[in-house]
N, CA, C and O atoms as a GROMACS GRO file, in nm:
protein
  564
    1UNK      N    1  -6.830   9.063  35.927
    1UNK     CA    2  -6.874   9.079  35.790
    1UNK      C    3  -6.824   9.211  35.731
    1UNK      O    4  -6.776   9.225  35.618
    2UNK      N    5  -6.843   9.307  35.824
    2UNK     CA    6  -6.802   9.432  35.757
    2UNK      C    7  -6.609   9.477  35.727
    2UNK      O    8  -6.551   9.571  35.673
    3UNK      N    9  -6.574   9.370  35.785
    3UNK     CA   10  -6.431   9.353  35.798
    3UNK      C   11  -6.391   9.334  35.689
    3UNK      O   12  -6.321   9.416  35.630
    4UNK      N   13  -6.430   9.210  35.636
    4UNK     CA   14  -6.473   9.120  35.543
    4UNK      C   15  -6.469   9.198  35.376
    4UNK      O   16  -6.386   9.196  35.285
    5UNK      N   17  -6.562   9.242  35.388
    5UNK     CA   18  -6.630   9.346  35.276
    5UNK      C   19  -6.521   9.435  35.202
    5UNK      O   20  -6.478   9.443  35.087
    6UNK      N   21  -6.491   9.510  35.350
    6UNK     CA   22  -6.363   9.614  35.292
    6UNK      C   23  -6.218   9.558  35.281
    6UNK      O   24  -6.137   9.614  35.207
    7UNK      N   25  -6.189   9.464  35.341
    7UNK     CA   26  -6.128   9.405  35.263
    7UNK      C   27  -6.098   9.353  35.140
    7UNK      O   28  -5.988   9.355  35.086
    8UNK      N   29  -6.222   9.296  35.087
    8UNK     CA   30  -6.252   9.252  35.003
    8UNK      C   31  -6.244   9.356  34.877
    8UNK      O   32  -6.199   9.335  34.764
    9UNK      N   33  -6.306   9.486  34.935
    9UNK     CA   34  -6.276   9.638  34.825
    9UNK      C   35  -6.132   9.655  34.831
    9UNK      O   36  -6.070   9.679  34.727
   10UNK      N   37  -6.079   9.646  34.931
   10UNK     CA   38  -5.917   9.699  34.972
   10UNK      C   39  -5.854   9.642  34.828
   10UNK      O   40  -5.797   9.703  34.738
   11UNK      N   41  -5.882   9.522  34.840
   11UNK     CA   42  -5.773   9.415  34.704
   11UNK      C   43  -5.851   9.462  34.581
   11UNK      O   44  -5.781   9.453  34.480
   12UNK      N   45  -5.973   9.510  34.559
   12UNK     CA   46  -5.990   9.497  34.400
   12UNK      C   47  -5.931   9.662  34.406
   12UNK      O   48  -5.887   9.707  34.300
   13UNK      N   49  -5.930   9.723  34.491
   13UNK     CA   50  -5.821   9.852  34.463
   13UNK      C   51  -5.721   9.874  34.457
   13UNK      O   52  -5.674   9.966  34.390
   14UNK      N   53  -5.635   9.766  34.555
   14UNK     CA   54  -5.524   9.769  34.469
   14UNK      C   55  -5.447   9.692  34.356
   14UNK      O   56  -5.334   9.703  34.308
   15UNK      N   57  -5.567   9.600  34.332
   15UNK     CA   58  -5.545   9.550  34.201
   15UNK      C   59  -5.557   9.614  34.061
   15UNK      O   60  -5.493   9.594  33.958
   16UNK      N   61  -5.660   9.699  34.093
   16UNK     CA   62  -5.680   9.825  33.973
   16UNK      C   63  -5.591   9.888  34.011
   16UNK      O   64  -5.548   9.939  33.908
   17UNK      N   65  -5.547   9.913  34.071
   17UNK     CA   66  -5.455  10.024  34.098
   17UNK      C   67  -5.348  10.036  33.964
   17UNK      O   68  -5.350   9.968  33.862
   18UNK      N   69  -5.253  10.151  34.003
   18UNK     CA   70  -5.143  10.154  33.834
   18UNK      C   71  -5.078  10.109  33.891
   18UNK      O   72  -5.117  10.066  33.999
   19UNK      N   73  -4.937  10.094  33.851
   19UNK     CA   74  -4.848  10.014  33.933
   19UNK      C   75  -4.753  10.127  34.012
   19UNK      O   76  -4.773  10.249  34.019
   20UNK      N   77  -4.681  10.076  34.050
   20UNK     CA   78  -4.592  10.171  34.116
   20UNK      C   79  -4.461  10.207  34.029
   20UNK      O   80  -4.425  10.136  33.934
   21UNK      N   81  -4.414  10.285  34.057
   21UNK     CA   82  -4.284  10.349  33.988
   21UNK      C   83  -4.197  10.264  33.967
   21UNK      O   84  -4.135  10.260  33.860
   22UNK      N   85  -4.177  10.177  34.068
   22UNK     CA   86  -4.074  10.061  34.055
   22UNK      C   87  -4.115   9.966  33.928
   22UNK      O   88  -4.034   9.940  33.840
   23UNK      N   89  -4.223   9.928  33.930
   23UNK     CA   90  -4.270   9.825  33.848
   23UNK      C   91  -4.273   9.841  33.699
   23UNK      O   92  -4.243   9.757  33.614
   24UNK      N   93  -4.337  10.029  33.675
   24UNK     CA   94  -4.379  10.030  33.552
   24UNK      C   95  -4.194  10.093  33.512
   24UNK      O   96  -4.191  10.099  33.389
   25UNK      N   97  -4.100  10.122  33.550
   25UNK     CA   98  -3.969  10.095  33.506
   25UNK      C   99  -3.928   9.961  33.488
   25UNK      O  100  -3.905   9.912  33.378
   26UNK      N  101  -3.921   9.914  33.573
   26UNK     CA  102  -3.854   9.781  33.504
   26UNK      C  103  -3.950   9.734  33.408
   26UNK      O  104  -3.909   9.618  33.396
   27UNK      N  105  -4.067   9.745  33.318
   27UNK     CA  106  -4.109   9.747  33.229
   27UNK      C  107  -4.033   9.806  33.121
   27UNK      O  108  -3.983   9.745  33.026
   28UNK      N  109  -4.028   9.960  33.150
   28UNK     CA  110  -3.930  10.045  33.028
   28UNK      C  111  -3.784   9.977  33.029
   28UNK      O  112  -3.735   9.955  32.918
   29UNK      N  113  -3.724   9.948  33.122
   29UNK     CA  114  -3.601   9.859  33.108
   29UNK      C  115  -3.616   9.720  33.030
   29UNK      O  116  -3.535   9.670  32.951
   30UNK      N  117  -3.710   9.682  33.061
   30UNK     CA  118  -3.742   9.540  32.944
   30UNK      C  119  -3.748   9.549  32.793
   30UNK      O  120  -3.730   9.470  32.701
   31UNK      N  121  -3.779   9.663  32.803
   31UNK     CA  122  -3.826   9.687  32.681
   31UNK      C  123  -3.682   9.694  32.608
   31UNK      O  124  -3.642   9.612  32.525
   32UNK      N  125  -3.632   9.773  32.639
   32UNK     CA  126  -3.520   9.822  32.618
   32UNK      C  127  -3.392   9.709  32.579
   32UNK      O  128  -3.306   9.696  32.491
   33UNK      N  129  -3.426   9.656  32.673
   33UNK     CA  130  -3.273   9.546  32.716
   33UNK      C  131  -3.336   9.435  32.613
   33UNK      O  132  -3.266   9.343  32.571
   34UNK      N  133  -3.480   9.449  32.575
   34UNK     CA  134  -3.530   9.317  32.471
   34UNK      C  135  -3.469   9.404  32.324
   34UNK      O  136  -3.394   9.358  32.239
   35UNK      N  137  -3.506   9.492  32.328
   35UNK     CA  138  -3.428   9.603  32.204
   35UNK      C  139  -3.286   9.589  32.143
   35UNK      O  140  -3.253   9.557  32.029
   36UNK      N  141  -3.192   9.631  32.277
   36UNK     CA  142  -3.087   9.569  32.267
   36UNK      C  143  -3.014   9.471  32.245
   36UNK      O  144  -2.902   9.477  32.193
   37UNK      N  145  -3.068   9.373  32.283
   37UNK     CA  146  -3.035   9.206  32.272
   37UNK      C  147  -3.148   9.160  32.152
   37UNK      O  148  -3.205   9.050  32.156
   38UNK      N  149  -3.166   9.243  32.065
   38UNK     CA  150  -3.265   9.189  31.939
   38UNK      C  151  -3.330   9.119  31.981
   38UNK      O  152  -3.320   9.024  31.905
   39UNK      N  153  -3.438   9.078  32.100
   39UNK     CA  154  -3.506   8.946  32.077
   39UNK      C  155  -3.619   9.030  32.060
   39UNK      O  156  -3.632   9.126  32.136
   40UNK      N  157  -3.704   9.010  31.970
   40UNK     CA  158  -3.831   9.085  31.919
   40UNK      C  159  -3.908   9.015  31.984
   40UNK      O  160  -4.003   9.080  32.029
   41UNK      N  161  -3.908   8.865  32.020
   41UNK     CA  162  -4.026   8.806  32.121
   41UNK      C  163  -4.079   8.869  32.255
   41UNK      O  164  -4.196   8.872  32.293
   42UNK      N  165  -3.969   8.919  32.317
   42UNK     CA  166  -3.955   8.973  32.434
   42UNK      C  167  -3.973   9.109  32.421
   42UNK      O  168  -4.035   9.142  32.523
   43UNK      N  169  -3.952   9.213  32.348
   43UNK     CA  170  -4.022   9.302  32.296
   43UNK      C  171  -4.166   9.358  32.287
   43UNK      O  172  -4.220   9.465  32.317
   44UNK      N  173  -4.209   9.222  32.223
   44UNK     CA  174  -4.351   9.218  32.193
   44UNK      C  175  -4.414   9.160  32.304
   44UNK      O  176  -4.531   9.120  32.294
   45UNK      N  177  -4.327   9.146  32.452
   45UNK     CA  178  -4.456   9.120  32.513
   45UNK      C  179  -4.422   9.215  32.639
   45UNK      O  180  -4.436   9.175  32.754
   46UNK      N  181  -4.379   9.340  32.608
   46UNK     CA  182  -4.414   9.469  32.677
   46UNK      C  183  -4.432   9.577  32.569
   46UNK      O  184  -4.431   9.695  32.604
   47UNK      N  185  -4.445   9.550  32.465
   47UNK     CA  186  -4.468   9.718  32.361
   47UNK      C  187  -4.589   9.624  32.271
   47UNK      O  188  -4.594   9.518  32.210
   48UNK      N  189  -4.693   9.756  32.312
   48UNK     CA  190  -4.807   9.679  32.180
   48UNK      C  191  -4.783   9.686  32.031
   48UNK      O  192  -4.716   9.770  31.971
   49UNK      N  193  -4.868   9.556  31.965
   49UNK     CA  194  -4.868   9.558  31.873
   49UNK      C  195  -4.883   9.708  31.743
   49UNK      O  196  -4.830   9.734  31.635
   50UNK      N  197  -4.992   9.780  31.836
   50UNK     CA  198  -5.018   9.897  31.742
   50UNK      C  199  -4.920  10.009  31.811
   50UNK      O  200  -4.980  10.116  31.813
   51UNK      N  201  -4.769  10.022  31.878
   51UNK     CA  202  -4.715  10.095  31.912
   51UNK      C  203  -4.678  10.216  31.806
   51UNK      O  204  -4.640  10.207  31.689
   52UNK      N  205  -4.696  10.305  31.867
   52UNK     CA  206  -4.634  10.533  31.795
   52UNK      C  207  -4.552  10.560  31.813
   52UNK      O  208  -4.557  10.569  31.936
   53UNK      N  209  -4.466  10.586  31.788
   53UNK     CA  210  -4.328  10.677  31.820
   53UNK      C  211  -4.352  10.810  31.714
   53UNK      O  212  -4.431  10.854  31.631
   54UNK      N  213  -4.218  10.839  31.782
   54UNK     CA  214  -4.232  11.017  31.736
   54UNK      C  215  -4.029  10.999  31.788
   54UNK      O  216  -3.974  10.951  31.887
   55UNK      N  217  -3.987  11.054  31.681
   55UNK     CA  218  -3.818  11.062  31.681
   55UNK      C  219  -3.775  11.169  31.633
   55UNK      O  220  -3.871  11.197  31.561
   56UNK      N  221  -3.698  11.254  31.617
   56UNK     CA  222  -3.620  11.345  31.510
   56UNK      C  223  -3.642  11.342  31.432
   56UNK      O  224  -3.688  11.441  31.374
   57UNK      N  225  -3.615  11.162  31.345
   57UNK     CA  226  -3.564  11.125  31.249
   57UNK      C  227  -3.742  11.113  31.144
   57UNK      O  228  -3.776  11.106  31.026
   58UNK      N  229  -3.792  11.116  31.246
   58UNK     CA  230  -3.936  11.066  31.210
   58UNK      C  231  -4.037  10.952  31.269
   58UNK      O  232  -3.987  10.873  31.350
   59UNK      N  233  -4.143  10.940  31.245
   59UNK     CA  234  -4.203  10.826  31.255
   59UNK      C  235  -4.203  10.705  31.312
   59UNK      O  236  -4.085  10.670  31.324
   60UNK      N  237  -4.285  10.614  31.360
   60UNK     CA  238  -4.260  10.485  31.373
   60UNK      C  239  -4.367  10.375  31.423
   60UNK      O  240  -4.467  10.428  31.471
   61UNK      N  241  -4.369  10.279  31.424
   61UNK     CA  242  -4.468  10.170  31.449
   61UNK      C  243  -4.385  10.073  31.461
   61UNK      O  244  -4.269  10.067  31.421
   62UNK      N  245  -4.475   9.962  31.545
   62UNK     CA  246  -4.394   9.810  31.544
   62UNK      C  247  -4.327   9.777  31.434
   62UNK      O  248  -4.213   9.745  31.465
   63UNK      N  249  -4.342   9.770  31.336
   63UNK     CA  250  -4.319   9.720  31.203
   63UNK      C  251  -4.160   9.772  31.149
   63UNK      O  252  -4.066   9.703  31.110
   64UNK      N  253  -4.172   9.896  31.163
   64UNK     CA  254  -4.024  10.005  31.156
   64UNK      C  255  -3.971   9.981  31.304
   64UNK      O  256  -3.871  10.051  31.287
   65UNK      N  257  -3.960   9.947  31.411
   65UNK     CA  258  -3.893   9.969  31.511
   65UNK      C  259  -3.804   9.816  31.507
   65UNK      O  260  -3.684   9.794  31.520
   66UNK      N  261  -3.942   9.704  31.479
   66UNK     CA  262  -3.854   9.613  31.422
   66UNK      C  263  -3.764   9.558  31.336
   66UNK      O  264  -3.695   9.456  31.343
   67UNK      N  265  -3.778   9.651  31.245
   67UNK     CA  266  -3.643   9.616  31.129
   67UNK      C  267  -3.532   9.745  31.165
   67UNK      O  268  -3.440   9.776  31.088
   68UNK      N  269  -3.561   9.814  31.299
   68UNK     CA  270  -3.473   9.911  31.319
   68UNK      C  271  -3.376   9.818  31.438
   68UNK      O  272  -3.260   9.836  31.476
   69UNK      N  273  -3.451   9.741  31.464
   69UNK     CA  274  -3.406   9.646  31.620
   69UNK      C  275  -3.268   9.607  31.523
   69UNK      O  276  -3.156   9.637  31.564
   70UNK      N  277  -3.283   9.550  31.417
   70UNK     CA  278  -3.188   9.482  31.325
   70UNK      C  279  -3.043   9.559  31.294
   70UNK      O  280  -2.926   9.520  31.289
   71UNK      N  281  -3.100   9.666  31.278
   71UNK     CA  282  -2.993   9.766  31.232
   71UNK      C  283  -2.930   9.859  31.362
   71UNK      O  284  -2.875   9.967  31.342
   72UNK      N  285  -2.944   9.807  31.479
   72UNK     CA  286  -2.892   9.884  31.591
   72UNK      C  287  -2.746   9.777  31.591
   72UNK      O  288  -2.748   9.668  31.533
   73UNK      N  289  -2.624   9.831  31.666
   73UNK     CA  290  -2.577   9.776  31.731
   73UNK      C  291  -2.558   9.818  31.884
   73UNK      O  292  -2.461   9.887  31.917
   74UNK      N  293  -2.610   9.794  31.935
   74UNK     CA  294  -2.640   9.889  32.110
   74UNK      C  295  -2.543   9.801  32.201
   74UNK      O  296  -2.556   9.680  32.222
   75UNK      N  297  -2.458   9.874  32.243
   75UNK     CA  298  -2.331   9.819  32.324
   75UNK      C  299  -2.386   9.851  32.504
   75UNK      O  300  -2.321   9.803  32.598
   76UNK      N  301  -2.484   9.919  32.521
   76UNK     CA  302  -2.526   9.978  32.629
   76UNK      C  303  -2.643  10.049  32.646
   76UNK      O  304  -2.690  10.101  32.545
   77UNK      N  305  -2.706  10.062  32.757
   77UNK     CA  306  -2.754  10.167  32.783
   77UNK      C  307  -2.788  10.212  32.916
   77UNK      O  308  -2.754  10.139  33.010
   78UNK      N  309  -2.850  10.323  32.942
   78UNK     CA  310  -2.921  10.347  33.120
   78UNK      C  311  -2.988  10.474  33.161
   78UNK      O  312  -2.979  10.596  33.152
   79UNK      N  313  -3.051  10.388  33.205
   79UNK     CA  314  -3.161  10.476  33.215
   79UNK      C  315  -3.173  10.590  33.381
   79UNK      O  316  -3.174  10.545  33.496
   80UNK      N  317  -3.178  10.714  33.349
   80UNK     CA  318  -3.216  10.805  33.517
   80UNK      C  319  -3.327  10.874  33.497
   80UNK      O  320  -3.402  10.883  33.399
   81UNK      N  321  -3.330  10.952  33.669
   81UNK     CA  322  -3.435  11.070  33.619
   81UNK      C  323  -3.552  11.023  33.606
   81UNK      O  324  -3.627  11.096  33.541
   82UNK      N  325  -3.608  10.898  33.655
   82UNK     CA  326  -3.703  10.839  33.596
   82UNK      C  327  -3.855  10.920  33.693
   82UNK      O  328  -3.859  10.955  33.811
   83UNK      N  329  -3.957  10.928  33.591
   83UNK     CA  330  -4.056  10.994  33.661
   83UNK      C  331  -4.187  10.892  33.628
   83UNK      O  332  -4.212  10.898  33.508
   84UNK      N  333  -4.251  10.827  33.678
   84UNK     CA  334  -4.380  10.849  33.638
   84UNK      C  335  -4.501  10.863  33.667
   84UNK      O  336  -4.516  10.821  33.782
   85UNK      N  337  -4.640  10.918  33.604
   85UNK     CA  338  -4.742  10.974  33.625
   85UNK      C  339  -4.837  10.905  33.558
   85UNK      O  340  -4.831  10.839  33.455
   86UNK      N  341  -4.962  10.939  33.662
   86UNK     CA  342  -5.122  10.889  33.616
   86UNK      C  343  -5.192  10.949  33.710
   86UNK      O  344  -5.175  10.974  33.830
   87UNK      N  345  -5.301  10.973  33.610
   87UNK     CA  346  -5.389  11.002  33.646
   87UNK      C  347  -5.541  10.941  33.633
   87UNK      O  348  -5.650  10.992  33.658
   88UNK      N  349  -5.507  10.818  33.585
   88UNK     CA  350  -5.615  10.722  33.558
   88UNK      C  351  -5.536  10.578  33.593
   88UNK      O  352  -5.416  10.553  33.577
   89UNK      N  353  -5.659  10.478  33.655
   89UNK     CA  354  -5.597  10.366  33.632
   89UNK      C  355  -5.504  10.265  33.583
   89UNK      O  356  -5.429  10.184  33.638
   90UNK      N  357  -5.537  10.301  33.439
   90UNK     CA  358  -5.515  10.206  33.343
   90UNK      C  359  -5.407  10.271  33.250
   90UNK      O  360  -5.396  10.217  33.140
   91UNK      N  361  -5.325  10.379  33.277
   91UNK     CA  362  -5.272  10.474  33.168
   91UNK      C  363  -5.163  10.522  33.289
   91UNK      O  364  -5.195  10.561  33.402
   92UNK      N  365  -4.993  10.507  33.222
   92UNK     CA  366  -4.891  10.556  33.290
   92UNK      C  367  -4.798  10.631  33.237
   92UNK      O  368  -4.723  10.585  33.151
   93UNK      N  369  -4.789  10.764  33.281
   93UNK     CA  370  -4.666  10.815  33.125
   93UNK      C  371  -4.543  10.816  33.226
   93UNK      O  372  -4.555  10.859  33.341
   94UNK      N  373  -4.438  10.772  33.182
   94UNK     CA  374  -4.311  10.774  33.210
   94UNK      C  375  -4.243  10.864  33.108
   94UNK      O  376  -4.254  10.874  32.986
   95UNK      N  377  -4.133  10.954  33.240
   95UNK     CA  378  -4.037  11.070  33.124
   95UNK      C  379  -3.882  11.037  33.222
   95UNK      O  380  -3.875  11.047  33.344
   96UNK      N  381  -3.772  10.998  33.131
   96UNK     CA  382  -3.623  10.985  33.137
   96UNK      C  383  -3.488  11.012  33.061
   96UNK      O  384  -3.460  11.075  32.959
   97UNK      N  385  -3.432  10.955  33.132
   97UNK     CA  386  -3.271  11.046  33.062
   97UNK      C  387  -3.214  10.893  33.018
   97UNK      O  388  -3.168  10.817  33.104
   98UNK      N  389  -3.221  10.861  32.891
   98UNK     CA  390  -3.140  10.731  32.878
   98UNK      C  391  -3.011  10.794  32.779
   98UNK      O  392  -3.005  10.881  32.693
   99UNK      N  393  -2.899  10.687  32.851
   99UNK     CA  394  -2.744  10.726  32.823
   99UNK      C  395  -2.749  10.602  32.703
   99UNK      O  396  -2.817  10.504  32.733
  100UNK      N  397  -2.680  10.602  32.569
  100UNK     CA  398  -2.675  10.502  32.473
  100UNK      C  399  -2.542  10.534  32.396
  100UNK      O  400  -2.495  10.632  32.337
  101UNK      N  401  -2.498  10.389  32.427
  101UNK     CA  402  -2.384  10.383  32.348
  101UNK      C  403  -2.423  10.221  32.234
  101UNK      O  404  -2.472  10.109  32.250
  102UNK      N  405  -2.359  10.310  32.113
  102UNK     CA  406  -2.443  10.243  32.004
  102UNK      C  407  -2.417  10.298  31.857
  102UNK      O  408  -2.394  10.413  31.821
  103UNK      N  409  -2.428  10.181  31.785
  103UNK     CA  410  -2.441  10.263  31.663
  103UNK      C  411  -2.585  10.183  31.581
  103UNK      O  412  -2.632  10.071  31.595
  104UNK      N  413  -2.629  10.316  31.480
  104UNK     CA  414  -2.762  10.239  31.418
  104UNK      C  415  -2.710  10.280  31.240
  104UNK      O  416  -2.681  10.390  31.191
  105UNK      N  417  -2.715  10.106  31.161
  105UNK     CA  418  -2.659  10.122  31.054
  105UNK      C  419  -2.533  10.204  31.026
  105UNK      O  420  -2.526  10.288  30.937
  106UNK      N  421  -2.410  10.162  31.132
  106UNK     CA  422  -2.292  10.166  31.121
  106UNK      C  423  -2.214  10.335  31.164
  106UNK      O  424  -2.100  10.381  31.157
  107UNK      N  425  -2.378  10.400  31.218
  107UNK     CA  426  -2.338  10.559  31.242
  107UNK      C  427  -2.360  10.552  31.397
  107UNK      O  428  -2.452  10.502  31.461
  108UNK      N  429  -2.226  10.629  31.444
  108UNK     CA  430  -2.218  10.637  31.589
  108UNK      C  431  -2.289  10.718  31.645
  108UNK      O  432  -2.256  10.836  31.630
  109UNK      N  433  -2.443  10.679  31.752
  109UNK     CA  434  -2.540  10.714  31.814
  109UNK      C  435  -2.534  10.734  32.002
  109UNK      O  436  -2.606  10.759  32.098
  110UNK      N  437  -2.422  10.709  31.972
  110UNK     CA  438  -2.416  10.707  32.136
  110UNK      C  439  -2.431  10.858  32.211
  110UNK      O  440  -2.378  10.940  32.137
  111UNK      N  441  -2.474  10.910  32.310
  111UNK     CA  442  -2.532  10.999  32.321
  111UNK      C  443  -2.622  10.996  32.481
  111UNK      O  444  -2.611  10.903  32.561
  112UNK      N  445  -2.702  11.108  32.500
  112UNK     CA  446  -2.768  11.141  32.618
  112UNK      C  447  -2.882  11.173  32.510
  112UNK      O  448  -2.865  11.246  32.412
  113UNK      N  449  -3.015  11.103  32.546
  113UNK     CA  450  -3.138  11.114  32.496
  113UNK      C  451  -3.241  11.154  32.598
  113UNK      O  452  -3.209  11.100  32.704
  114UNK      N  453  -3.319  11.205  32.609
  114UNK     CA  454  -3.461  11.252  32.679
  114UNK      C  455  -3.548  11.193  32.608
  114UNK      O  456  -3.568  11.217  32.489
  115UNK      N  457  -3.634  11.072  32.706
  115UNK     CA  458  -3.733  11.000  32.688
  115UNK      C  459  -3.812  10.974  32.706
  115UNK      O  460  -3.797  10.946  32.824
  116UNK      N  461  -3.997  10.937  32.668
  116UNK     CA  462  -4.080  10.924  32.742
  116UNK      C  463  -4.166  10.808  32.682
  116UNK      O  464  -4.163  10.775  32.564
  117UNK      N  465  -4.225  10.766  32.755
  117UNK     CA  466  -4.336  10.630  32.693
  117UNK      C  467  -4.470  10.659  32.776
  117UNK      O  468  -4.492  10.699  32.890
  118UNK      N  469  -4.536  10.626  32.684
  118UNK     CA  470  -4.721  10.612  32.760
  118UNK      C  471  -4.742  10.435  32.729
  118UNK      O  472  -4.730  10.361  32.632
  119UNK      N  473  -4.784  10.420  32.884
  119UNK     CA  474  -4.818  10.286  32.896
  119UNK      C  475  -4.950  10.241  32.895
  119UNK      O  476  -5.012  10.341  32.929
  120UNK      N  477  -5.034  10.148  32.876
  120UNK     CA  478  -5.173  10.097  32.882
  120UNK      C  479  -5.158   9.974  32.956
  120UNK      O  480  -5.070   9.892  32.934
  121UNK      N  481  -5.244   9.965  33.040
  121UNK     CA  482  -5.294   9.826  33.121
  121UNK      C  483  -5.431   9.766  33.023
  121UNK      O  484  -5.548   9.798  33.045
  122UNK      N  485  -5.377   9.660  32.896
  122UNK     CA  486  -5.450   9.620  32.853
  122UNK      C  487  -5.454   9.446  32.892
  122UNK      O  488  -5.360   9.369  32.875
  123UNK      N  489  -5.595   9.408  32.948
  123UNK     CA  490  -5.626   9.255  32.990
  123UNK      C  491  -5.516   9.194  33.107
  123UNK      O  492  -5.462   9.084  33.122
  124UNK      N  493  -5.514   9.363  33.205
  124UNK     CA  494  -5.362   9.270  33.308
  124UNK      C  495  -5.246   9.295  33.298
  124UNK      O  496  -5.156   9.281  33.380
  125UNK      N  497  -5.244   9.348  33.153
  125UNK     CA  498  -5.061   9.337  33.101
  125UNK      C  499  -5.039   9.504  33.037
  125UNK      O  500  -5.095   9.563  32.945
  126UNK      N  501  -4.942   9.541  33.125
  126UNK     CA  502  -4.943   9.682  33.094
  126UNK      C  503  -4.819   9.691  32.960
  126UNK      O  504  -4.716   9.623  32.948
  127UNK      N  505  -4.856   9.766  32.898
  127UNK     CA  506  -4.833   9.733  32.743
  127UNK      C  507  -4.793   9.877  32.675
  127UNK      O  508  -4.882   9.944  32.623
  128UNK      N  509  -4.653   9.926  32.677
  128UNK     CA  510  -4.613  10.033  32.568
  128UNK      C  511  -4.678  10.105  32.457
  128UNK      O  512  -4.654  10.037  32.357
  129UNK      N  513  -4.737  10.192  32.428
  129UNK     CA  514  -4.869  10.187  32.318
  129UNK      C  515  -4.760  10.342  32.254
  129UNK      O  516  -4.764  10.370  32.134
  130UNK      N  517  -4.683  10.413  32.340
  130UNK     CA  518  -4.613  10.547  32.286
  130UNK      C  519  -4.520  10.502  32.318
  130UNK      O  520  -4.504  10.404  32.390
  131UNK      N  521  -4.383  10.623  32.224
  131UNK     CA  522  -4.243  10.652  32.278
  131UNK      C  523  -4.204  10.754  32.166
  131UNK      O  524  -4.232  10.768  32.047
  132UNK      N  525  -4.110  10.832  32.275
  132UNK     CA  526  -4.048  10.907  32.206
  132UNK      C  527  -3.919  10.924  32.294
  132UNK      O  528  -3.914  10.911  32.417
  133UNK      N  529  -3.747  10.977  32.156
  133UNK     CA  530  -3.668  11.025  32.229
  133UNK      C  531  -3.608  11.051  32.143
  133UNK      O  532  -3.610  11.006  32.028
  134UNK      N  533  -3.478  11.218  32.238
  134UNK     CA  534  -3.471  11.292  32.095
  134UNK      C  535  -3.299  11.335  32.205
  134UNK      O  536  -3.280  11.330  32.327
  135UNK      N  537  -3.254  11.353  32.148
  135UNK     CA  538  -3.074  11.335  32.164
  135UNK      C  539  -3.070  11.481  32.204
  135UNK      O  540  -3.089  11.579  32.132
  136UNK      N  541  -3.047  11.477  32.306
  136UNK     CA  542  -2.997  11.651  32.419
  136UNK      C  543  -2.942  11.734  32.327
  136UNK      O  544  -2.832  11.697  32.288
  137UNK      N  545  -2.980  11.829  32.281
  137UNK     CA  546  -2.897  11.908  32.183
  137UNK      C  547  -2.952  11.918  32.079
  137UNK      O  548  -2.948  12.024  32.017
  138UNK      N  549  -3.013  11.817  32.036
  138UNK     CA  550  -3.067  11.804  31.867
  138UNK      C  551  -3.199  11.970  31.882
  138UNK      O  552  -3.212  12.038  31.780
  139UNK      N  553  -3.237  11.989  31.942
  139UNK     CA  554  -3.342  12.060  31.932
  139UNK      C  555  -3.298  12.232  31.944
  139UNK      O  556  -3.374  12.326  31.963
  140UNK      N  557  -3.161  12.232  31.927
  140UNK     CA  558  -3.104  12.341  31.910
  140UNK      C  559  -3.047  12.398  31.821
  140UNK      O  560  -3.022  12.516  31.798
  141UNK      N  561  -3.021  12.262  31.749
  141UNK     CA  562  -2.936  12.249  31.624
  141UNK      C  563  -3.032  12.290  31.519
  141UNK      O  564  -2.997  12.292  31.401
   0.00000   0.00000   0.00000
């Protein structure tokens, strides 16, 4: 019985558990590669609906990221350096180096960016809720 029991705790802990590094990246890669390949369906089912950004350029929410999806042409990208952290269950911040070759509304963006996203485990499904990234250099200029 007592075998039993903790076992039984063993799995709902590591079911709460956050995920592992491996996992909650290939999340940020989904995201990304749904970005790239415009499919906003696929998008929307790793970045929440009420998603924040924070850019150089300014601002952002689902609403602007999606009519920005439109105006990218993204020939590439990739991601290193990847870190991520928690300190709670349900909450993962990831910080990286994504390489982008690309242009957005016909201006050449390609570049080395420093990136980070805060993730939420909402109902099971861990879900993009932040992002930010700001082009190596810009913050000197």
């Amino acid at each position: 019985m007592t075998y039993a029991v903790t076992a039984f705790f063993a799995t709902i802990t590591i079911s709460l558990a956050a995920p592992d590094k491996a996992a909650i990246e290939a999340k940020e890669n989904a995201a990304w590669q749904a970005f790239k390949d415009k499919k906003a369906d696929d998008f929307k089912k790793v970045v929440d609906k009420n998603l924040h950004c924070v850019y150089a350029e300014g601002l952002s929410d689902m609403q602007k990221e999606l009519a920005d999806m439109q105006k990218w042409d993204m020939k590439s990208f990739s991601i290193s350096d990847f870190t991520a952290f928690s300190d709670e269950p349900n909450v993962m911040l990831t910080t990286y180096i994504v390489k982008i070759e690309g242009t957005y509304d016909g201006k050449d963006m390609s570049g080395t960016y420093n990136a980070g996203s805060v993730w939420k485990q909402k109902k099971g499904a861990w879900m993009a809720i932040f992002h930010t990234n700001i082009k190596q250099g810009a913050a000197s200029q």
